[in-house]
N, C-alpha and C positions, 0 to 999 in steps of 0.2 A: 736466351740460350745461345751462348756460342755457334755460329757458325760449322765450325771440328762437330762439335754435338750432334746438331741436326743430320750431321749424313752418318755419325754413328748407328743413329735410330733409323735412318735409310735403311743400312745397313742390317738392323735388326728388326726390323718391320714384320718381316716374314715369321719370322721365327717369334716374337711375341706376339703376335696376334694369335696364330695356330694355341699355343698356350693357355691365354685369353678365352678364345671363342671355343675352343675345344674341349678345354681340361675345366673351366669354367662352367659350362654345358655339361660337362660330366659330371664334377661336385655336385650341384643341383639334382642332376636326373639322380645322384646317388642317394641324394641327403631322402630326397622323394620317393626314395624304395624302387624307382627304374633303373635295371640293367640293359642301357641304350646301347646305339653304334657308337655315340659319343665315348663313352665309359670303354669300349671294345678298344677303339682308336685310340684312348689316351692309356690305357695301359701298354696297347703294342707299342707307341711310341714312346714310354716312359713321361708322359706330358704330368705332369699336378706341382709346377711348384706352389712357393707357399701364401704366393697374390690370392690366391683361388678362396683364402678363410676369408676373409675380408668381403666377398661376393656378394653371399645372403643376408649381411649385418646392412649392408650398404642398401640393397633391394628393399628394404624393409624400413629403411629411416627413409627414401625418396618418398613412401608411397603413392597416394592418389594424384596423377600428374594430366590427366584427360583434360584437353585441351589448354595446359599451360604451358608457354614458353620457358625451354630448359637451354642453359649453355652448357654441354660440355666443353669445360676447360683442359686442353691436353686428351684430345679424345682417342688420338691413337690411331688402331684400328676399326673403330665407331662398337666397341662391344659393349658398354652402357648406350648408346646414344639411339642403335636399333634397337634395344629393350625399352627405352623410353619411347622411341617414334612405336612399337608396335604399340604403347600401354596408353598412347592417344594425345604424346607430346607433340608438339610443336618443337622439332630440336634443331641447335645451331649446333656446330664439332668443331673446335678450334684446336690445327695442333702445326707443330715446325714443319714434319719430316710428312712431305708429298707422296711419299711411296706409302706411309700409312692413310693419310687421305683417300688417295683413291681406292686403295682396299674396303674402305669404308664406304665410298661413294659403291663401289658395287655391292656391296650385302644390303641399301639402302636400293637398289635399282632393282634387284632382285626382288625384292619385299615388300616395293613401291608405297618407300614411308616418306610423309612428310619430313625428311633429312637435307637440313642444308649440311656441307662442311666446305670448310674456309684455311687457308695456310693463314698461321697468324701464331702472335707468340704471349705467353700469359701475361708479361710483366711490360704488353705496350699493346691491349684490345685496341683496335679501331672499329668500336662500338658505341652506342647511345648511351646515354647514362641510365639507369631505373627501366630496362628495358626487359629483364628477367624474373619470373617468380623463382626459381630454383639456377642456379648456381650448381655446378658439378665440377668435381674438379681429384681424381683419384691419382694417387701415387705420382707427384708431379709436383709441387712445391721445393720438397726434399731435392730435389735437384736445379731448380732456381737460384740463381747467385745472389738475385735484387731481391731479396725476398718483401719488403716492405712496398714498394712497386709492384708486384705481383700479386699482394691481399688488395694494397689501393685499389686496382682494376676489378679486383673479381666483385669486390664491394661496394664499387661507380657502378658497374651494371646489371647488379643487380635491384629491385624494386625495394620499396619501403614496405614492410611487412614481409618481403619475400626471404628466402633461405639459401644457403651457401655450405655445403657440404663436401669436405675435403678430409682424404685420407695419405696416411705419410707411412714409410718405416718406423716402428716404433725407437723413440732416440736410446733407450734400452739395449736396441742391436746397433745402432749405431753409436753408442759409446765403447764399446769393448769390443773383445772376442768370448771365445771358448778357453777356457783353462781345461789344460787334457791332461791325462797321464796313461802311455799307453794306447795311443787311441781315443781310448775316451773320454765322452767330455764330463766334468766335473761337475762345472757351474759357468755361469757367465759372466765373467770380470767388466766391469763398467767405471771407467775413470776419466777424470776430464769434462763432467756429464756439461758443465756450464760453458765452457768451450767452444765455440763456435768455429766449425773447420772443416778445410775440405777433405774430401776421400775420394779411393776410386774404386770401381765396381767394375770385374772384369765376366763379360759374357762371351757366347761364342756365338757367331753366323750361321747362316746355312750350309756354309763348308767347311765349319770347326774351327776358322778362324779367331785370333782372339779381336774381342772388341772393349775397348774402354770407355766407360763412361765415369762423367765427375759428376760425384754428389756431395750435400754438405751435414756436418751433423749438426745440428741447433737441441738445445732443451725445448720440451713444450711447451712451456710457457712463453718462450722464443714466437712459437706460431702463435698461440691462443690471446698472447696481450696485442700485438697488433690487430687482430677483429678485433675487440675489443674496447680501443681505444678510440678505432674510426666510426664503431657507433652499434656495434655487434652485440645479440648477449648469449650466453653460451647455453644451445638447444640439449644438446643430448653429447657425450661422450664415450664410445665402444671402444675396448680392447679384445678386440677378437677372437675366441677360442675355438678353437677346429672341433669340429662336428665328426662323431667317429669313424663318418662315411669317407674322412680324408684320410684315416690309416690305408684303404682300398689303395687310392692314388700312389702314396707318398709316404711308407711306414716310417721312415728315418726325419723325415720333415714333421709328419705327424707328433711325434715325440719329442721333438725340438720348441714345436708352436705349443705344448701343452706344458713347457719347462718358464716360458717368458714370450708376453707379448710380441709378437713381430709388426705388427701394425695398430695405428691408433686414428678410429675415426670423428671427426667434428662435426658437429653439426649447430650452424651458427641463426639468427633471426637478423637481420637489418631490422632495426626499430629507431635510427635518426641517424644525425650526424655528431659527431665529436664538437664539445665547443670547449675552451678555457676556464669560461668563467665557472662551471661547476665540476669541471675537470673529469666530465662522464657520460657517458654516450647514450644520455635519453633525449628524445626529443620533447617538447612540451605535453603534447596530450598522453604520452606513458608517462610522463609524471603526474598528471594530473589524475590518471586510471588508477596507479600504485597509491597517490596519497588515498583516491576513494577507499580504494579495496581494504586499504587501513583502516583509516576511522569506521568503515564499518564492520572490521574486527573489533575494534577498541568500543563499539556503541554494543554489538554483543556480550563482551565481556561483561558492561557495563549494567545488562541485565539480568546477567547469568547472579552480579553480586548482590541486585535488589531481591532477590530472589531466595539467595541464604540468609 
């Protein structure tokens, strides 16, 4: 990430995290039938945007993480990374912008969780290789320029058998807009979907200033063949659907996220390395598991016919 970038995110630290840790904590308390302070808070401040569906899909593919070492990649304000240190992780938080670090570092000093976090950048860890069971890595690719350097790394350090779990914009909104008439919106025009390019995403500060950030649009398959190739197989795939406790938040978003995906989560297995010669990314003993697991389907079968 550029340089310009990181102090972008400086710059928006505050105001995405409160989002995050707030509206986030609201969603949940809501989805949970709690009317909290959170939920109180993020109505009076208008807080829910539409990161917040993606939250419970995501909580739910990590699960049992008690004493495994977790990287958040791109962690931000640390609001997965303290869910993970309270659920019994061991977590690292890797992200540019310093001013979300240490926001992070204090909700971790506060709640005196095993939480390292680190300035560092996705697409160049200065980490060990196979040091990881899980791999984390939300809304943070999609704005990576090296995109192929940035899967390398998450995928060097993570373990053989372990998991890597990354959520993006769905490329669905990032191909088009809104066709409107009147105001309203129609449908979602999507062109170019193969295209690969950059855009920019305009937010505001804590003083209503505007702030730019670049991001790029890729097809999915864009992301999903590179795991893939380096030795990845594909766990689980979510596209997110807002849970009706988001109309509460966000009626307008709400209706938006129930028209066409906004985000799409991965959920990947490290099971070897990439080689040439079979042009696919098992390593010898999942080969040799897959041929079993065949032949004895095929030795099944094989009795099921003596049998007619």
């Amino acid at each position: 990430m550029s340089g310009s970038q990181w102090e972008m995110w400086n710059r928006l630290a505050f105001v995405y995290d409160r989002d995050r840790e707030i509206a986030c904590r609201a969603y949940l308390d809501l989805i949970a039938g709690r009317r909290s302070e959170n939920v109180d808070v993020a109505l009076q401040l208008g807080l829910g945007s539409a990161m917040l569906i993606e939250v419970p899909h995501i909580l739910k593919l990590i699960g049992d993480v008690q004493g495994k070492r977790v990287l958040d990649a791109g962690c931000g304000g640390g609001f997965y990374s303290i869910w993970l240190g309270e659920k019994g992780a061991r977590v690292l938080g890797v992200d540019t912008s310093e001013v979300m670090l240490e926001i992070a570092r204090g909700k971790a000093l506060a709640k005196k969780l095993d939480c390292e976090f680190r300035r560092g950048d996705v697409s160049d860890l200065d980490l060990d290789e196979s040091t990881f069971d899980l791999v984390l890595s939300t809304l943070v690719l999609m704005n990576v320029k090296e995109l192929d350097r940035a899967v390398g790394e998450l995928f060097r350090v993570t373990r053989k058998g372990g998991h890597i779990i990354i959520s993006l914009q769905h490329p669905l909104l990032t191909a088009g807009d809104w066709e409107r008439e009147s105001g309203r919106k129609l449908f979602r025009k999507a062109d170019d979907y193969f295209r690969e390019r950059e855009r920019t995403e305009i937010w505001e500060d804590e003083q209503n200033e505007k702030v730019s950030l670049i991001g790029y649009h890729r097809s999915l398959q864009a992301y999903t063949k590179l795991f893939l190739d380096k030795g990845c197989v594909l766990f689980s795939l979510v596209e997110p659907y807002p849970h009706e406790a988001y109309k509460t938040l966000n009626p307008r978003e709400y209706e938006d996220t129930r028209r066409i995906p906004h985000f799409v989560i991965l959920k990947f297995e490290k099971i070897g390395v990439f080689t040439q010669d079979c042009g696919r990314s098992f390593s010898q003993r999942t080969v040799r598991e897959r041929k079993g697991s065949v032949q004895t389907l095929l030795n099944h079968f094989h009795r099921i016919d003596q049998h007619l």
